[in-house]
C-alpha positions in Angstrom: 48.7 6.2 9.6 50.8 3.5 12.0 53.4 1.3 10.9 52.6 -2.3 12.2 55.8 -4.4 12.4 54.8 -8.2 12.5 57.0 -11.4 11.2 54.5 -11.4 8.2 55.7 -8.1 7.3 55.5 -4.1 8.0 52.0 -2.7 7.1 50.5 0.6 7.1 47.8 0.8 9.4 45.0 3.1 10.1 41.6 2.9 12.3 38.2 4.1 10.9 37.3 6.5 10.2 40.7 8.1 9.3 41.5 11.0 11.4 44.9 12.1 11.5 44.4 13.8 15.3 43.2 9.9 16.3 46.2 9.3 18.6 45.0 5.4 19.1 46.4 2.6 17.2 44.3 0.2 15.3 46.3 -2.8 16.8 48.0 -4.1 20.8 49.9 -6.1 22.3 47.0 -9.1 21.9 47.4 -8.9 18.5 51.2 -8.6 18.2 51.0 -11.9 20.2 49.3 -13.6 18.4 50.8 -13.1 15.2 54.3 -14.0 17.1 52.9 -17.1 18.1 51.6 -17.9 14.6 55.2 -17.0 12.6 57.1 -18.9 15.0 57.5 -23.1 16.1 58.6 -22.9 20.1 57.3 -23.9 23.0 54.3 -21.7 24.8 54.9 -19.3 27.1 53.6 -21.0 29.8 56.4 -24.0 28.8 54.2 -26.6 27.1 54.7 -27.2 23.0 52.9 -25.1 20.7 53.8 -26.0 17.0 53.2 -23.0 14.5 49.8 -23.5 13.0 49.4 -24.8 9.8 47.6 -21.9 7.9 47.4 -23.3 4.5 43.6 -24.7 4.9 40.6 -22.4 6.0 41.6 -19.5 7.9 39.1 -17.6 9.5 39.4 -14.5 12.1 36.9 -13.7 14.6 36.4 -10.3 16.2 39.6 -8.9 14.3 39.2 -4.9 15.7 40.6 -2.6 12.7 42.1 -5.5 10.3 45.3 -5.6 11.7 45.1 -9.4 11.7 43.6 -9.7 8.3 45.7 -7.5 6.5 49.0 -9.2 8.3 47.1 -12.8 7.1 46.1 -11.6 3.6 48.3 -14.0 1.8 46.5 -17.1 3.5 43.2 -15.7 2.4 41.2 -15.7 5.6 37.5 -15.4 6.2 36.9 -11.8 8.8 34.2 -12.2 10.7 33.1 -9.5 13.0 30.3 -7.4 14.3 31.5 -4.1 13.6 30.6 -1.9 10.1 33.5 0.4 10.8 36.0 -2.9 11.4 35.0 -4.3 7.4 35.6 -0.5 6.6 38.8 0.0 8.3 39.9 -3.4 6.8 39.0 -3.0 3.0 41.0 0.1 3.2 43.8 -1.3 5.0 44.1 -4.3 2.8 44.2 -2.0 -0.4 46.9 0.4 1.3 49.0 -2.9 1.7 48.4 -3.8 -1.5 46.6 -7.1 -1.2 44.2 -8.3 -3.6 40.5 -7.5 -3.1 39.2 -10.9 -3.5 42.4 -12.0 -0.9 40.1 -11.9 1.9 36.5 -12.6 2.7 34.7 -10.1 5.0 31.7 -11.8 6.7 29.3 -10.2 9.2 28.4 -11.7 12.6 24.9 -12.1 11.0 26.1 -14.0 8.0 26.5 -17.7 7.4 29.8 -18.7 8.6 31.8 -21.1 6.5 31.2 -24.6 6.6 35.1 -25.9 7.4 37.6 -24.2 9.8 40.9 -25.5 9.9 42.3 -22.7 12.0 40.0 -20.2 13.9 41.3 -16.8 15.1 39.8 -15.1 17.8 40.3 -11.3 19.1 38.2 -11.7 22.5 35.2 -9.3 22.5 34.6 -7.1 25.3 31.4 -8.6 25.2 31.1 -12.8 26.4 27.6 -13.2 25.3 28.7 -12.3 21.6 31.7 -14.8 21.9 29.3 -17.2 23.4 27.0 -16.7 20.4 30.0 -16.4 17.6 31.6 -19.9 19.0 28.2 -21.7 18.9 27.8 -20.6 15.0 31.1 -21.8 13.9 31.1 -24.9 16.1 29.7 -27.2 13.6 32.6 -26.2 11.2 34.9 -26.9 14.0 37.0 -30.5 13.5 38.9 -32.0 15.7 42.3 -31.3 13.7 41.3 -27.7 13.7 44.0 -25.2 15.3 42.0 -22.7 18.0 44.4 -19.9 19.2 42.4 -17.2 21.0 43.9 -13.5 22.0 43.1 -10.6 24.4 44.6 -8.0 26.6 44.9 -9.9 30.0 42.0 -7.7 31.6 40.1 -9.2 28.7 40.3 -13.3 29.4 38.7 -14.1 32.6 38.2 -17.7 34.1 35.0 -17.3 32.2 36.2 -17.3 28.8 37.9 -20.4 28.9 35.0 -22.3 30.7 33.0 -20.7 27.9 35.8 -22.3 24.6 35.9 -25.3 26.9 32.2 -25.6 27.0 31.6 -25.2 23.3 34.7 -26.2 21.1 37.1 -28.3 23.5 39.5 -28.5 26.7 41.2 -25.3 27.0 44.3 -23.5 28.5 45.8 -20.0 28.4 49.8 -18.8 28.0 51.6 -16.7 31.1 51.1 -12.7 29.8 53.2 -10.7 27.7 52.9 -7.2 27.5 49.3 -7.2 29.6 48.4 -9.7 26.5 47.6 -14.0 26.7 47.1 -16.4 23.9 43.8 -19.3 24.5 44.8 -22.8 23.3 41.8 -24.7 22.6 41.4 -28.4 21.7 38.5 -28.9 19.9 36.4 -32.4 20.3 36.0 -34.8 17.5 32.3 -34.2 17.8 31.6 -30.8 19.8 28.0 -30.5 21.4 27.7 -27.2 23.1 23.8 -27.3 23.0 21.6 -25.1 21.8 22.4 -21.4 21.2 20.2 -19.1 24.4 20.1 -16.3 21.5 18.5 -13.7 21.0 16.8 -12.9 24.5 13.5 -11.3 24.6 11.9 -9.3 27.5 8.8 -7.1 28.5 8.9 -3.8 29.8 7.4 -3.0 33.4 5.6 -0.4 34.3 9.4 1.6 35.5 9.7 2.0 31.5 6.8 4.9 31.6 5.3 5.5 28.4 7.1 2.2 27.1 5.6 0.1 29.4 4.8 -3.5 28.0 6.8 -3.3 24.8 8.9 -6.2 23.8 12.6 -5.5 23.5 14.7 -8.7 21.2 18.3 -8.9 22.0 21.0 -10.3 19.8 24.5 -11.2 21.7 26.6 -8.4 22.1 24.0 -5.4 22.7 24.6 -3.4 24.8 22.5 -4.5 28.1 21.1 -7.3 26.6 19.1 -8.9 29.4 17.5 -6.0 31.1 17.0 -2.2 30.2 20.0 0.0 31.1 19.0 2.6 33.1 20.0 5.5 30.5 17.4 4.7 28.1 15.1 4.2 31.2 15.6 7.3 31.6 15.4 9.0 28.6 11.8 6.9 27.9 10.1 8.9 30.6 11.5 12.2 28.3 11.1 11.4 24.7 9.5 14.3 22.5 5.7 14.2 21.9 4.4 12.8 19.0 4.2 15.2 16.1 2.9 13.4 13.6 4.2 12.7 10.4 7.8 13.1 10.7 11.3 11.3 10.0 12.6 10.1 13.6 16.2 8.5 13.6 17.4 6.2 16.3 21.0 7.0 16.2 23.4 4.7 18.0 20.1 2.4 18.3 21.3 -0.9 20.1 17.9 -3.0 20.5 16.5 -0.1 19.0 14.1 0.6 22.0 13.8 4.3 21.5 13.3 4.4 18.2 10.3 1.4 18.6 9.0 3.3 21.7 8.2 6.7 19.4 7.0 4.5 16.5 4.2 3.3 19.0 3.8 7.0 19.9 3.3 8.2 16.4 2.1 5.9 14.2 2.3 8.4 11.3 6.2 8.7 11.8 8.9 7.3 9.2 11.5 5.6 11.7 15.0 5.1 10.4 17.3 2.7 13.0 20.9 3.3 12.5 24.1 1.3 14.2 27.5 0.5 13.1 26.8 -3.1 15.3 25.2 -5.7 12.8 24.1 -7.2 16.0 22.5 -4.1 17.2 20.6 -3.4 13.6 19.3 -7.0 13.6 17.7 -6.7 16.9 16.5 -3.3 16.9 14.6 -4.6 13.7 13.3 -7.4 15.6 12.1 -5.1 18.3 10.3 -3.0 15.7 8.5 -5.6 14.4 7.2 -7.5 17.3 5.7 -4.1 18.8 4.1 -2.4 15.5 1.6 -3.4 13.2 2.5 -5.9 10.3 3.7 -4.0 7.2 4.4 -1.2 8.5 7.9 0.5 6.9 10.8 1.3 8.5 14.7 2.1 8.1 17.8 -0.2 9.1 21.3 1.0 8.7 24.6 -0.2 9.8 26.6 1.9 8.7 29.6 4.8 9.8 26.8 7.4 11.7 24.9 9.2 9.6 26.8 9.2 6.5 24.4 7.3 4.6 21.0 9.5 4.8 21.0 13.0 2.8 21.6 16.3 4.4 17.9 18.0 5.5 16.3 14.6 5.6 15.1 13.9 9.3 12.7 16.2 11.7 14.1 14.1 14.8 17.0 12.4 16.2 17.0 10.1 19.0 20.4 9.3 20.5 21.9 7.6 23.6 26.1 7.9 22.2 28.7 5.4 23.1 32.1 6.5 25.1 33.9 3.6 24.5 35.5 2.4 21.5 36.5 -1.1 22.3 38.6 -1.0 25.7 39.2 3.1 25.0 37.4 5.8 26.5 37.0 8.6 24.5 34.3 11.1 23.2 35.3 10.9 19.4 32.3 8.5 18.4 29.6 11.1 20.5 31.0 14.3 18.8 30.6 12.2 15.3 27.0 11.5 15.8 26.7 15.2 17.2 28.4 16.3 13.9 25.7 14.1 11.7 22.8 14.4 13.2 23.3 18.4 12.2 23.9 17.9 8.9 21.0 15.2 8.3 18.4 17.5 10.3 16.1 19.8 8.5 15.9 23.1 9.7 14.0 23.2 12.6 14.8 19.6 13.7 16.1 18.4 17.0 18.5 16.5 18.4 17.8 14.3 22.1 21.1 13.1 23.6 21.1 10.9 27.2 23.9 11.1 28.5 26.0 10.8 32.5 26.5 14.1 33.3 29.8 14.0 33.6 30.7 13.7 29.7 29.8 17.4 29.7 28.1 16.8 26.0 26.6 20.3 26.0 29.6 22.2 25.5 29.6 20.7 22.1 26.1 20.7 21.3 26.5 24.5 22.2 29.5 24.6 19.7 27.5 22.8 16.6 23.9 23.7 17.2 24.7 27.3 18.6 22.5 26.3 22.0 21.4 23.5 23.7 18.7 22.9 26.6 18.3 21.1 29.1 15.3 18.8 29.0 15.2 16.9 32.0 18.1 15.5 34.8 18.9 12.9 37.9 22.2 13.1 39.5 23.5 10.8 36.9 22.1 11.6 33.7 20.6 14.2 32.1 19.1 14.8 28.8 19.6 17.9 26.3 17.7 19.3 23.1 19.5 20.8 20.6 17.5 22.5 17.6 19.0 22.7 14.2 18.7 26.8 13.3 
């Protein structure tokens, strides 16, 4: 647990899910800017005024990473908005350590209807600009010319493309000088903004480099990983997937645009397929994948959610997964040795876990730890994928 000291107050922080060898903090220096900004009436720190917003109407915080701006907003009662499962879980429990009230915020998903006024509009720049592009155009009609548009971001984060991108959609745009590797986005919203119609979700067709996979559809919501072409992982790992073995439970772990779990439902029409991501984005279009490439009807799984925590030990004969090694701008190997640690308990005996990976992550040393042994099913220079049984 971190103290977060902010002119709202001191709050005890935490990211999720709790781990008390997690040495990263569940705020920066983008948001400790922002919330500066918000406390206090000077000028900018590029020179021009900046009056402190008025936070009493509809508050609502896009993109927030682990609650730190909610929970330091609670008292305005905001609306959250964000794409991430483990974000709404890292925020219910940092609101309740802070004591605030639980109806004191809302928490909305990036797939929900966003509300229909915004007075002042919060943004945390995603790594992604497709899913900012995406999140802007859905709030834009909620957008009024009196509405206060502060935006916030580690410096390697706001690009000359951002602020065409607020410009285009909400308004004329400018940005503050840095402070501690973080800038604030001042955005003017137009009386009337018309940013057009939204180019979301994208859908493509597989060539023939996709193998087996060939000619299936893929549907993209903003923000998936690789959303306008296959990355060259899963390319990969399509040529390797496990023969079909008929009637089984296959998860898609980590799923994105749930390719890999759509590409062995094709394969085995008698399998149960269960898609799993903590991206709403992701789960929505690996659902929309599913269903443009199977047969009308015919069930399936989809979970957002924190891993595997949701499905019952013993429950699945095969998991698919392709694991993350970021967590926002981090690099680190804690969400991969999670799904690892999971997809063991949720596998029968006998069941197997597939893992792509670049070779270089060195995933079966803990493979070999958990499962006892791991294989190597196929490699290229850069990836290589391993089979680990559950004994």
């Amino acid at each position: 647990m971190k103290r977060f000291s902010t002119p709202m107050g001191e709050f005890d922080l935490t990211r999720f899910p709790e781990d008390p060898r997690d040495r990263l903090l569940p705020w920066d220096a983008a948001d400790e800017y922002l919330l500066r900004h918000l406390a206090e009436p000077v000028a900018a720190a590029d020179g021009t005024p900046a009056a402190r917003a008025d936070l009493d109407g509809s508050v609502v915080v896009l993109g927030d990473r682990w609650g730190a701006l909610t929970t330091a907003l609670a008292a305005h009662r905001p609306v959250q908005i964000t794409d991430s499962f483990l974000t709404q879980q890292a925020t219910r429990a940092n609101l309740a350590r802070n004591g605030a009230e639980a109806s004191a915020v809302r928490l909305l998903t990036t797939r929900d209807t966003p509300p229909d006024r915004v007075d002042v509009l919060l943004v945390r720049v995603p790594k992604s600009l497709a899913l900012l592009e995406d999140q802007l155009l859905r709030l834009a009609p909620g957008v009024h010319a009196g509405t206060v548009v502060v935006g916030t971001g580690k410096v390697t984060e706001i690009h000359t493309s951002t602020l065409r991108l607020f410009e285009r959609i909400l308004g004329p745009t400018r940005t503050s000088l840095a402070a501690k590797k973080a800038r604030l986005i001042f955005c003017s919203p137009a009386a009337e903004p018309r940013p057009g119609p939204s180019p979301w979700p994208l859908e493509y067709v597989l060539g023939d480099d996709a193998g087996p996979a060939a000619g299936l559809t893929v549907v993209n919501h903003a923000g998936v990983f690789c959303a306008d072409r296959l990355d060259i992982g899963t390319r990969f790992f399509l040529h390797h997937l496990p023969r079909s073995r008929g009637a089984e439970r296959v998860v898609d772990l980590g799923c994105g645009n749930g390719v890999l779990g759509t590409a062995a439902a094709v394969a085995n029409p008698e399998a149960e397929v269960v898609f799993v991501d903590e991206s709403y984005q992701a789960v929505a279009s690996a659902e929309a994948t599913f269903r443009a490439n199977t047969a009308a009807g015919r069930a399936a799984g989809f979970l957002a959610g924190d891993g595997l925590s949701a499905l019952p030990a013993g429950s699945a004969d095969l998991v698919l997964n392709n694991p993350p090694f970021h967590s926002h701008q981090a690099t680190t190997d804690t969400t991969a040795h999670r799904m690892f640690t999971g997809a063991r308990r949720v596998l029968r005996p006998g069941g197997e876990l597939w893992v792509v990976g670049n070779r270089h992550l060195g995933y079966h040393v803990k493979l070999r730890k958990l499962f006892g042994a791991c294989e190597v099913v196929a490699g290229d220079p850069k990836f290589v994928i391993l089979r680990a049984v559950r004994r």
